[in-house]
C-alpha positions as CSV (number, residue, x, y, z in Angstrom):
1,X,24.0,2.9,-7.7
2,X,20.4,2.5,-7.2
3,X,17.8,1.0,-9.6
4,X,14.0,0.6,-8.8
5,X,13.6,-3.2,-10.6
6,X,10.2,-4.6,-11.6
7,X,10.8,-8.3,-13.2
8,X,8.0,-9.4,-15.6
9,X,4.8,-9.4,-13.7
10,X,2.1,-12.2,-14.3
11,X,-1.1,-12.0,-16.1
12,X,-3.3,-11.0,-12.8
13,X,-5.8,-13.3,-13.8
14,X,-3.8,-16.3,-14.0
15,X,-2.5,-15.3,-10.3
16,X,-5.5,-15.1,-9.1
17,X,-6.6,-18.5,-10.9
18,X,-3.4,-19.9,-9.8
19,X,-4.0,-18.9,-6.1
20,X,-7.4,-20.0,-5.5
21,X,-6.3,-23.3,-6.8
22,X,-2.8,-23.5,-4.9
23,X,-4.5,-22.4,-1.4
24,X,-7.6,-24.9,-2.2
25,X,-5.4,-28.3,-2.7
26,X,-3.5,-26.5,0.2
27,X,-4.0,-29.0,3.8
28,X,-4.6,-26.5,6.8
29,X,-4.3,-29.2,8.8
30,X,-2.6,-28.3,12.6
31,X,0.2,-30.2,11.8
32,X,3.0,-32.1,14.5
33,X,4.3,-29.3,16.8
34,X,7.5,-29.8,19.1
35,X,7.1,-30.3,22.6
36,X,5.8,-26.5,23.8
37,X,5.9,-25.1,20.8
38,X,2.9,-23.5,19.0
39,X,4.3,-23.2,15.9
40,X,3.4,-25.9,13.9
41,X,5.8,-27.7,10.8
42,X,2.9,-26.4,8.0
43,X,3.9,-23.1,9.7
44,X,7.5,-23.8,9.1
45,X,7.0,-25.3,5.4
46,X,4.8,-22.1,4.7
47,X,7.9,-20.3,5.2
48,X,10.4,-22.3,3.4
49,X,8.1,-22.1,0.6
50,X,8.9,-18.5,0.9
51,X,12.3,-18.5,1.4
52,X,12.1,-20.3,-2.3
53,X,9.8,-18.1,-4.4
54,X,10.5,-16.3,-7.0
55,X,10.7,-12.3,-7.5
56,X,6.8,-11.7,-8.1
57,X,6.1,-12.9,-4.7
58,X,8.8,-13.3,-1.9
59,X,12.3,-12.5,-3.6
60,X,12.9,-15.8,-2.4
61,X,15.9,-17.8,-3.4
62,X,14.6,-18.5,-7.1
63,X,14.8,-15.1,-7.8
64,X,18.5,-14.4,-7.1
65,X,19.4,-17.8,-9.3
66,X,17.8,-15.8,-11.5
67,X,19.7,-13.0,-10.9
68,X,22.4,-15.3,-11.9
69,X,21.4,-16.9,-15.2
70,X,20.3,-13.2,-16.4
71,X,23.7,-11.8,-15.5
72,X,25.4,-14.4,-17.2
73,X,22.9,-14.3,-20.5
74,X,23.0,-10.6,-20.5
75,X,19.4,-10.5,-21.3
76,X,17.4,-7.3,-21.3
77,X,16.9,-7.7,-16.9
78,X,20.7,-7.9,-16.5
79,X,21.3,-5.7,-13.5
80,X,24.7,-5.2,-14.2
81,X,25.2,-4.8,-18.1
82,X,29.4,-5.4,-17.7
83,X,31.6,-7.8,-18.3
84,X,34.3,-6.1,-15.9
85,X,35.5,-9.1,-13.5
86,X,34.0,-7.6,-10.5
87,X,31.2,-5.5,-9.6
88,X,28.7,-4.6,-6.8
89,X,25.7,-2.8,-7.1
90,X,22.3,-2.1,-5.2
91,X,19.0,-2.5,-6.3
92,X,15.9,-1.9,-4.7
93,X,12.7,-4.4,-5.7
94,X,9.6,-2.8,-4.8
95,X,6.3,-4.6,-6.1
96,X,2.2,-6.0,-5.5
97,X,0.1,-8.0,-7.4
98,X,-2.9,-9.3,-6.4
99,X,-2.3,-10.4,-2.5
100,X,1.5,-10.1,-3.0
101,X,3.6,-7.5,-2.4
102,X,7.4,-7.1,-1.5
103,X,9.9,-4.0,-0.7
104,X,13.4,-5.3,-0.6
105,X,17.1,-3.5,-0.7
106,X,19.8,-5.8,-2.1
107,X,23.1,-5.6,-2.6
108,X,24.5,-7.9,-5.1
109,X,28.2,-8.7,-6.3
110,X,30.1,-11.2,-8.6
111,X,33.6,-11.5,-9.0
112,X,35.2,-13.5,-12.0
113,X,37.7,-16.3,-10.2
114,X,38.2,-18.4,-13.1
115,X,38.1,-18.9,-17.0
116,X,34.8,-20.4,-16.5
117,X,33.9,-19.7,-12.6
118,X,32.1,-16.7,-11.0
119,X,31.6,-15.7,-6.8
120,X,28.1,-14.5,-6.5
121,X,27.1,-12.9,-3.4
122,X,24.3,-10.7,-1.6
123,X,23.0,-9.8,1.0
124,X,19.2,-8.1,1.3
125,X,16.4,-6.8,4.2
126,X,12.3,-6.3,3.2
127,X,9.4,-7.6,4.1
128,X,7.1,-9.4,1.8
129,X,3.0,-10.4,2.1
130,X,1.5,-13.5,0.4
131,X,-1.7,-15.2,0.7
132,X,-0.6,-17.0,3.8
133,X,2.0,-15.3,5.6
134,X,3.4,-11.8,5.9
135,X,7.2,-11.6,6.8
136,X,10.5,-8.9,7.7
137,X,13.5,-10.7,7.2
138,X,16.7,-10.9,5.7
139,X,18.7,-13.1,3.7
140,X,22.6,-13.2,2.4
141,X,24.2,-16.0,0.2
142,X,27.8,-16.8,-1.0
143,X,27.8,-18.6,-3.9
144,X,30.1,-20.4,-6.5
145,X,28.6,-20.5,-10.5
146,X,30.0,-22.6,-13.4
147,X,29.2,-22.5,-16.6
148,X,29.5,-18.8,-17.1
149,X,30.8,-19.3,-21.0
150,X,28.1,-17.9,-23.4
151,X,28.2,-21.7,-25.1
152,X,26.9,-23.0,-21.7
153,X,23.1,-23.3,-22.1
154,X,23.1,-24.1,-18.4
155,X,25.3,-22.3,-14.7
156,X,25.3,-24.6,-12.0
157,X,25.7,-23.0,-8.5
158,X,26.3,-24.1,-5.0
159,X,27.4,-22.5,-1.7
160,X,25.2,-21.1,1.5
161,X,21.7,-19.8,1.4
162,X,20.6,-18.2,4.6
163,X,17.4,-16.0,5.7
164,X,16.3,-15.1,9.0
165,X,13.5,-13.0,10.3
166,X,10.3,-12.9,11.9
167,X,6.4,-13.9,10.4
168,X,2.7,-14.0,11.0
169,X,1.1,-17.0,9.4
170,X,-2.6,-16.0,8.6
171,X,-3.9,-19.5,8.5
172,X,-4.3,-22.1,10.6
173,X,-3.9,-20.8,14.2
174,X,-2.3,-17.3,12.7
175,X,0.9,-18.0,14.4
176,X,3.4,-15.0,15.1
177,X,7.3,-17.3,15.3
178,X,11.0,-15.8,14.5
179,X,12.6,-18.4,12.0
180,X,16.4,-19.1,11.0
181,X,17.5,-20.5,7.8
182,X,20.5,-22.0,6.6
183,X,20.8,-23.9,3.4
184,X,23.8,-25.6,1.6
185,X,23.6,-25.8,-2.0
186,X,25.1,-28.2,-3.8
187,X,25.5,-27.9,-8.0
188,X,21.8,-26.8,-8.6
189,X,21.4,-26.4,-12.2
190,X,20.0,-22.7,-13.7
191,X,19.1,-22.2,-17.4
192,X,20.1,-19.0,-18.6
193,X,17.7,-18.9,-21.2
194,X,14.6,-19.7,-19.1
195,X,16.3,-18.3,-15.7
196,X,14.5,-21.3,-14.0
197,X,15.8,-23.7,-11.6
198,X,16.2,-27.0,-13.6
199,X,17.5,-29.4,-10.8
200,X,19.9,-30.3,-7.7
201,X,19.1,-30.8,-4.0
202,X,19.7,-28.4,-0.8
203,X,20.3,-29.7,2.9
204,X,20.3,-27.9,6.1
205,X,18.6,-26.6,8.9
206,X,15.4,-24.5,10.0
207,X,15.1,-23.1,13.4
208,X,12.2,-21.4,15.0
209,X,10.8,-19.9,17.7
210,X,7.5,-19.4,19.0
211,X,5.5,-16.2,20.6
212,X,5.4,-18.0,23.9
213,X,9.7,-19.1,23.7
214,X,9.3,-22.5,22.8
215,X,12.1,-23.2,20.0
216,X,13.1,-26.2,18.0
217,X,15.5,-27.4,14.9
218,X,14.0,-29.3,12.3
219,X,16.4,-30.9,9.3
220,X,15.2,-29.9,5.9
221,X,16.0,-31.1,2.4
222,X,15.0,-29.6,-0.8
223,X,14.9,-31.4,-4.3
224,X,14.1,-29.3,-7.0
225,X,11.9,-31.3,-9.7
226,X,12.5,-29.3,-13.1
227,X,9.4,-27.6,-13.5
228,X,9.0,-24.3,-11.4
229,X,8.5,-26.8,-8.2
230,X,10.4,-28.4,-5.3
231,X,9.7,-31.2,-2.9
232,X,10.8,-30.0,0.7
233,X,10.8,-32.1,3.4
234,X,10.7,-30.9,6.6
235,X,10.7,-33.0,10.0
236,X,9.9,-35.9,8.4
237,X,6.8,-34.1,6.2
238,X,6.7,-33.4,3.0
239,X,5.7,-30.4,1.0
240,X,5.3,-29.8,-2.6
241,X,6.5,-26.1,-3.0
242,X,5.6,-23.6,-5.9
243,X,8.0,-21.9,-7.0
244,X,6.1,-19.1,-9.2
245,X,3.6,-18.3,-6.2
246,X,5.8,-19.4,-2.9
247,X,2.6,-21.4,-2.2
248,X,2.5,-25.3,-0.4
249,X,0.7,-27.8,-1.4
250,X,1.3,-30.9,1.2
């Protein structure tokens, strides 16, 4: 079945506060490239910080761990409102606020394995605009939750992240690049009251490739600081990320 979803939407003036002061503490700086490449690692950590937003800006991967805690809360944005030990549904997101927009199709899917243990998996394709990037891409995940008990306060989930597809930075030199995500997770805490992100740290690997076909691999690691941010380092540089506006600040 098919649902058109709108999560809670921020106040639009505290986004547009919240914008003006992310993009001005924001370093446009060229950044290191690699060898030929254009593309430059701010480029790159403009995207992961994309790849990590939540659902009023990039359906990033803080919105599906929210997916998670509200499925297992069965608050009012449950998208599945079942406790049957499987079930798959899809659910188009389709949204703007202020310079943000996003269109996505998902299809989502849990499966109960265990008296306290739930598979969590999806697989999605949109495009989404922010303030510094506009992107089509796609993104799939397979997932393994604890802590699905109503007397957990907390789920703690690990597996594979990944998200591929194509952007236009529009800073900097306004950069067009293909990218190629693939995250491991490893017991990142959720609160399923709050449906934040409270901790844990992801490893892996972003590729990219530039308008002109220069490519390169770059090790990234993710550490998730408890209060709607992260720290990602990418090639050595490090970004703090906002989760609530998939904004940088370096």
């Amino acid at each position: 079945m098919t649902y058109n979803i709108g999560r809670a939407i921020f106040a639009v003036a505290f986004l547009a506060i919240a914008v003006t002061g992310f993009n001005g503490c924001k370093k446009d700086s060229t950044g290191p490239t690699d060898g030929t490449l254009s593309v430059t690692v701010d480029d790159g950590a403009d995207v992961m910080a994309s790849a990590l937003g939540d659902g009023n800006t990039t359906q990033g991967m803080a919105s599906q761990m929210a997916d998670v805690a509200i499925l297992l809360s069965g608050g009012s944005g449950s998208q599945t409102k079942t406790r049957a030990p499987e079930f798959d549904t899809t659910v188009v997101r389709i949204g703007a606020i202020g310079q943000y927009s996003w269109n996505y199709t998902f299809h989502l899917g849990y499966n109960i394995t265990g008296s306290n243990t739930m598979a969590f998996t999806y697989g999605m394709h949109g495009t989404y605009e922010t303030p510094r990037m506009s992107s089509d891409d796609s993104a799939s995940a397979n997932w393994v939750v604890l802590g699905i008990l109503p007397a957990d306060s907390n789920c703690s989930i690990s597996g594979t992240y990944n998200r591929q597809g194509s952007q236009t930075s529009k800073v900097r030199e306004k950069n067009h690049f293909t990218t190629s995500i693939a995250l491991n997770l490893a017991s990142v805490v959720v609160n399923k009251a709050s449906h934040h992100i409270v901790s844990g740290t992801v490893n892996g690997t972003f590729s990219v490739t530039g308008s002109q076909g220069g490519t390169a691999t770059w090790n990234v690691t993710i550490v998730f600081n408890g209060n709607q941010t992260a720290t990602v380092t990418l090639n050595g540089a490090a970004y703090l990320v906002y989760l609530n506006t998939g904004l940088t600040h370096s």
